[in-house]
Phi, psi and omega in degrees: 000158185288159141272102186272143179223109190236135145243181186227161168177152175305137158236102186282171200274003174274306178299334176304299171305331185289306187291277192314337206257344144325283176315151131273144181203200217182109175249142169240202179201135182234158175206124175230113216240157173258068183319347182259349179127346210043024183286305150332098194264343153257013174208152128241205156186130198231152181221110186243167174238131143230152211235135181268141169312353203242335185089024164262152179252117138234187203211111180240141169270135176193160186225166165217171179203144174313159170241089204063048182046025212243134191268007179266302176280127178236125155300172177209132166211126162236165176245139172257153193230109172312145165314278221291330182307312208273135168279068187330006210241327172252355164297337167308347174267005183241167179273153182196161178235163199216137194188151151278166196226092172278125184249122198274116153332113177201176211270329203281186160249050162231170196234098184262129204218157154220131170238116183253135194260151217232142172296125174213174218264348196232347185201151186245137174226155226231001164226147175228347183227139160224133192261101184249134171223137172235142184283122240245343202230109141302346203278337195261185187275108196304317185314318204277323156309348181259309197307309172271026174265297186342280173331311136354288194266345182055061166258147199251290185210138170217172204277118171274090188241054158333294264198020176224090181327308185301019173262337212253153199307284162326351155254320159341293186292287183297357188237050165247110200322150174231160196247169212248065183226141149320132201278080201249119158335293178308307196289357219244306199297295215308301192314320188294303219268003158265359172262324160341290208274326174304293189265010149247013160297317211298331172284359200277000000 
């Protein structure tokens, strides 16, 4: 297994906007479904799609688990999986979450992200921007790397909620109100890639 080494933090949508108009980036788009339940607070196991700004799919099976209860250090394992494999007809039972994902340019060996989780017909989600930057080097210092992408970006303070489960994607997905409709794939795919196109006009 991978070692992911991460922090996370709150982001409002005034720094959001601020953060794009800086930048250069790359946007995808995801849906992740919980094969477990999202119940765990140190493991999960999961089947995610991300979507290419081009309208390609792909598909990974992947679990991740604490490392020492430490929700900054994660073991990983993903698989990519044919599309023809998944049964699309039973991922509506599982919690699951849906977002874009802008991944930012930056000088460093870390891997910068912003994700925004998307208004949809079947779940309410209680966060809407979450800001990660992960390291691409286990060897190097996450702290010392969060200061300078912060820095990087003349971001002044943002809220760290590294170290707090009620942050991480599997809890999101389980405490999201739900609305009492069947869960259909095509609508949820249609909903991603129109959120898409809402945030790469934003590079125009």
């Amino acid at each position: 297994m991978a070692v992911e080494i991460e922090k996370k933090f709150i982001m409002s949508s005034k720094e959001t906007t601020k953060l794009k108009k800086i930048s250069k980036y790359s946007v995808i788009g995801i849906i992740q479904w919980y094969l477990d339940g999202a119940k765990d607070k140190m493991k999960t196991e999961r089947i995610r799609m991300i979507l290419s700004e081009h309208g390609n799919q792909k598909w990974i099976l992947g679990k991740k688990e604490c490392i020492n209860g430490n929700l900054i250090h994660r073991a990983e394992e993903e698989t990519t999986i044919e599309a023809s494999t998944v049964r699309l007809d039973t991922l509506g039972k599982y919690p699951f979450i849906i977002k874009t994902r802008t991944i930012l340019n930056t000088p460093f060996e870390a891997e910068v992200i912003l994700d925004k989780l998307i208004k949809n017909p079947y779940l309410s989600f209680d966060i809407k921007y979450l800001f990660e930057i992960e390291l691409k080097n286990e060897a190097d210092d996450i702290d010392l790397i969060v200061q300078q992408v912060l820095s990087y970006f003349k971001i002044d303070e943002l809220k760290d909620v590294s170290t707090d489960f009620n942050y991480t994607n599997q809890a999101i997905a389980f405490r999201a109100t739900k609305k009492n409709k069947k869960i259909e794939y095509p609508v949820l795919l249609e909903i991603l890639k129109k959120e898409m196109r809402s945030d790469l006009d934003e590079k125009k």
